[in-house]
DOTORDO-631024 format. One record per residue (C-alpha): residue number from 1; residue in three letters; chain; x, z, y. Coordinates in steps of 0.02 Angstrom, whole numbers, plus 50000, padded with zeros to 5 digits. Each point is the difference from the previous one (the first is absolute). Example, Ala and Ser with C-alpha at 12.3 -4.5 7.8 and 13.67 -1.06 7.14 Angstrom:
% residues 2
<i: 1, aa: Ala, ch: A, east: 50615, up: 50390, north: 49775>
<i: 2, aa: Ser, ch: A, east: 50069, up: 49967, north: 50172>
//
This chain:
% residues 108
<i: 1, aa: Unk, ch: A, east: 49072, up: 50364, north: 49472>
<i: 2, aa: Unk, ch: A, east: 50041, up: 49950, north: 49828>
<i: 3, aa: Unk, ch: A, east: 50211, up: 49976, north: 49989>
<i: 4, aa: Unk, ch: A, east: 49973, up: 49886, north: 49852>
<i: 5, aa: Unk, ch: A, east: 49939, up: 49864, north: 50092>
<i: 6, aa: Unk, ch: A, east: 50142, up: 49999, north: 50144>
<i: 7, aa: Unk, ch: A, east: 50056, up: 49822, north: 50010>
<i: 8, aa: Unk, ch: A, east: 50191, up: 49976, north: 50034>
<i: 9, aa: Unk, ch: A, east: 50091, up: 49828, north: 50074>
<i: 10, aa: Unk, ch: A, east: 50176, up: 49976, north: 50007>
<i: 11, aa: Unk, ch: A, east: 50094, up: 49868, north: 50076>
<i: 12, aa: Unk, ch: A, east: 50186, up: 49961, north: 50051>
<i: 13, aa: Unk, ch: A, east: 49987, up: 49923, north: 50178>
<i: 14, aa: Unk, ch: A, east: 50200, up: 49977, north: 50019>
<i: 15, aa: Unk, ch: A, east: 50017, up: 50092, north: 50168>
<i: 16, aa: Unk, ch: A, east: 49854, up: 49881, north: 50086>
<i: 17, aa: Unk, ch: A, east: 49897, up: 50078, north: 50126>
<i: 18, aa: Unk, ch: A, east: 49863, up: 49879, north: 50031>
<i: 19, aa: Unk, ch: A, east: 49957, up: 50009, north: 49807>
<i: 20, aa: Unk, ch: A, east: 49992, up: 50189, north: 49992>
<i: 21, aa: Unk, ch: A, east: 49908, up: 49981, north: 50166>
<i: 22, aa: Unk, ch: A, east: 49902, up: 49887, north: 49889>
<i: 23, aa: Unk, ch: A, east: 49964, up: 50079, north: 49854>
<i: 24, aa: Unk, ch: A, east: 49956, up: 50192, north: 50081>
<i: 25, aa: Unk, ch: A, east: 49837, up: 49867, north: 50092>
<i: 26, aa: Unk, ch: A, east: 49969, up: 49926, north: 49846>
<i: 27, aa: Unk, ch: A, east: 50011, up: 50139, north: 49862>
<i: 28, aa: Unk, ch: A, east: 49883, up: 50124, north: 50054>
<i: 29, aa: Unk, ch: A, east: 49879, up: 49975, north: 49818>
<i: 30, aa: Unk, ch: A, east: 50157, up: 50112, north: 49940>
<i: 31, aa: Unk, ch: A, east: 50040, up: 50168, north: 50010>
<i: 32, aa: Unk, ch: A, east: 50181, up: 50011, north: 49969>
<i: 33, aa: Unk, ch: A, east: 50137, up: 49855, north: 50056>
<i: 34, aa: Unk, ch: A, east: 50162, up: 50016, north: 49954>
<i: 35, aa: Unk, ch: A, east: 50125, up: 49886, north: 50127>
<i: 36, aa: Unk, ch: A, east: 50171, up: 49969, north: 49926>
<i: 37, aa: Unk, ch: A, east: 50142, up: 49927, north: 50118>
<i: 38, aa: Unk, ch: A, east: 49905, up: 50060, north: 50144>
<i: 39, aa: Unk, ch: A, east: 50071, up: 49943, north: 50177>
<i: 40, aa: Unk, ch: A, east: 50075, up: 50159, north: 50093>
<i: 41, aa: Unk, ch: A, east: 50007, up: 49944, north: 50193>
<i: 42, aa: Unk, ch: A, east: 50001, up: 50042, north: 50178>
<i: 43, aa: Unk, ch: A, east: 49838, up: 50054, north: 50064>
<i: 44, aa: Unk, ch: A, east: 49995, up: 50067, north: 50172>
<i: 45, aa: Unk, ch: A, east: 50115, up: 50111, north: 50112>
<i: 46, aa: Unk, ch: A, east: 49949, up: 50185, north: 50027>
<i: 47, aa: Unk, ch: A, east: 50051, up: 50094, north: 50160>
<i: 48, aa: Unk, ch: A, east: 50156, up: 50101, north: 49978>
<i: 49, aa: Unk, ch: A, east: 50082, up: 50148, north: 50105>
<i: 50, aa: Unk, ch: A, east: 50169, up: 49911, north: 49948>
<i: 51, aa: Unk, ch: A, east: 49981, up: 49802, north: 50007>
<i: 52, aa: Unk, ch: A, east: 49933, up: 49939, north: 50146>
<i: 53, aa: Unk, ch: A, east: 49942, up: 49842, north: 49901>
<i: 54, aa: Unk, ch: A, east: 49916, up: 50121, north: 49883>
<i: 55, aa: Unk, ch: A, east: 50023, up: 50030, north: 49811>
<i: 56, aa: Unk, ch: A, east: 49937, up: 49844, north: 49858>
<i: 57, aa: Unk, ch: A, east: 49889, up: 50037, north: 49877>
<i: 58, aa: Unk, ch: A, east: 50025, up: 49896, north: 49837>
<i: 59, aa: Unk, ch: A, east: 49879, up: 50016, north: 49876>
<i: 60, aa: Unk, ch: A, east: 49851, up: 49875, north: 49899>
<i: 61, aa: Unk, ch: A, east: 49854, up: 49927, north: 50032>
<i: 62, aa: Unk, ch: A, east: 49825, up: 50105, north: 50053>
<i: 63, aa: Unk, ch: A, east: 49826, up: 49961, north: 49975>
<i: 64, aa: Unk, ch: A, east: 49840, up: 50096, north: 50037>
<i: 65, aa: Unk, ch: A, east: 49939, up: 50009, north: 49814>
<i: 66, aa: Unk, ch: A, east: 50148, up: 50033, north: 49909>
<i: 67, aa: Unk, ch: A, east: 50115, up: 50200, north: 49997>
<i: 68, aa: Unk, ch: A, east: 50180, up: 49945, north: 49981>
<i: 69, aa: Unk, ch: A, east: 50054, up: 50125, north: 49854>
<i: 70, aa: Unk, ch: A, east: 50192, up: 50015, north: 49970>
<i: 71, aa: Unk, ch: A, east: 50129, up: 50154, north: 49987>
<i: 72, aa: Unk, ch: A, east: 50153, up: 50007, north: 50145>
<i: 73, aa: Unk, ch: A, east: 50153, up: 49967, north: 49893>
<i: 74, aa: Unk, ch: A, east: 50147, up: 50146, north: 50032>
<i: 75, aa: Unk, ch: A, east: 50113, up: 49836, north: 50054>
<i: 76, aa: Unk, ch: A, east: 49930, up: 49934, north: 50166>
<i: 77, aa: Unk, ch: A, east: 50086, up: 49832, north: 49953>
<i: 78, aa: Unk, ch: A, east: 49911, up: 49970, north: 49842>
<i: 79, aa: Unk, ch: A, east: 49823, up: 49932, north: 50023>
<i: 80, aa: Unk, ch: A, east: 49884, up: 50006, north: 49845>
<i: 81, aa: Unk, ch: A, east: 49995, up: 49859, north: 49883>
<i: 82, aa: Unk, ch: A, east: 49801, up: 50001, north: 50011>
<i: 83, aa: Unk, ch: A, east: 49877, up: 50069, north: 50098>
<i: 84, aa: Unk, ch: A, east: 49803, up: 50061, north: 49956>
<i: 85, aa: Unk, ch: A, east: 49861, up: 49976, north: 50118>
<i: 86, aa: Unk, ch: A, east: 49859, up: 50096, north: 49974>
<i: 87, aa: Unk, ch: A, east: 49801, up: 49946, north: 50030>
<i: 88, aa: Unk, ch: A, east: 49944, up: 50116, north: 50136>
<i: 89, aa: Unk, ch: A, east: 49839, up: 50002, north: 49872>
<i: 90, aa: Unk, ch: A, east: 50117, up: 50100, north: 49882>
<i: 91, aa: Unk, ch: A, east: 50034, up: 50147, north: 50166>
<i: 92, aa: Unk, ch: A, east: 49875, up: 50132, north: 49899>
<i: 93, aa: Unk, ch: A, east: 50136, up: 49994, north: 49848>
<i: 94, aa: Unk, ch: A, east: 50135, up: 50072, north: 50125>
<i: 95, aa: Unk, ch: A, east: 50136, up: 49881, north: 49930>
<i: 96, aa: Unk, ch: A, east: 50118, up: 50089, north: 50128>
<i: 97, aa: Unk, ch: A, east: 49984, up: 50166, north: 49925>
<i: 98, aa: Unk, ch: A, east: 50022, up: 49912, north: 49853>
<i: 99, aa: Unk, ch: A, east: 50190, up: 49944, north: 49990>
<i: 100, aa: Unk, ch: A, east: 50026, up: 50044, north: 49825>
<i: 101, aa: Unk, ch: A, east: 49887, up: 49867, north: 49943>
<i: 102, aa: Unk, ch: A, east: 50106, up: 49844, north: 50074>
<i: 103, aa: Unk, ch: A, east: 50189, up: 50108, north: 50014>
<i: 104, aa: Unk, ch: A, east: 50104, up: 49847, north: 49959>
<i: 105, aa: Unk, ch: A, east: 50123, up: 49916, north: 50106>
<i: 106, aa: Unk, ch: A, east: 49917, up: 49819, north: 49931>
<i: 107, aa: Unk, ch: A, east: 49816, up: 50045, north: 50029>
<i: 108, aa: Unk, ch: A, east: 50009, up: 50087, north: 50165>
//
């Protein structure tokens, strides 16, 4: 794999599911998306020894083809401004090995 001919797309989506649902189906001819604004929401509830109702899980949007890339911020409260999704293409590169490549608060 050549890493001059990774193709990057960025887009501000505002905190709008359906259009990073969107764009993660429609993007796949890239290799690298960047998602700016991206919606953090409830997901699911997990089974918990201490809430009968079980704990949330908030997080982004999933999809099959894309490796959601981002660092855990030291202040639980403070979500990063953009996230990176990965092309499953790119796994061989180990991106996630890799954190010194994309270590910003704005690109991760």
């Amino acid at each position: 794999m050549n890493l001059k001919n990774l193709c990057s797309f960025s887009q501000n989506i505002h905190k709008n599911r359906l259009l990073t649902e969107i764009i993660l189906e429609n993007k796949k001819e890239f290799d690298i998306l960047f998602i700016q604004e991206l919606p953090w929401s409830f997901i699911q509830n997990i089974p918990s020894l201490s809430n009968k109702e079980g704990n949330k899980i908030i997080g982004i949007s999933n999809h099959p083809i894309w490796i959601i890339f981002f660092i855990q911020l030291s202040n639980a409260n403070k979500h990063p401004r953009v996230i990176t999704y990965i092309n499953t293409r790119l796994i061989q590169l180990c991106f996630a090995l890799r954190r010194d490549i994309l270590n910003h608060r704005d690109i991760n």
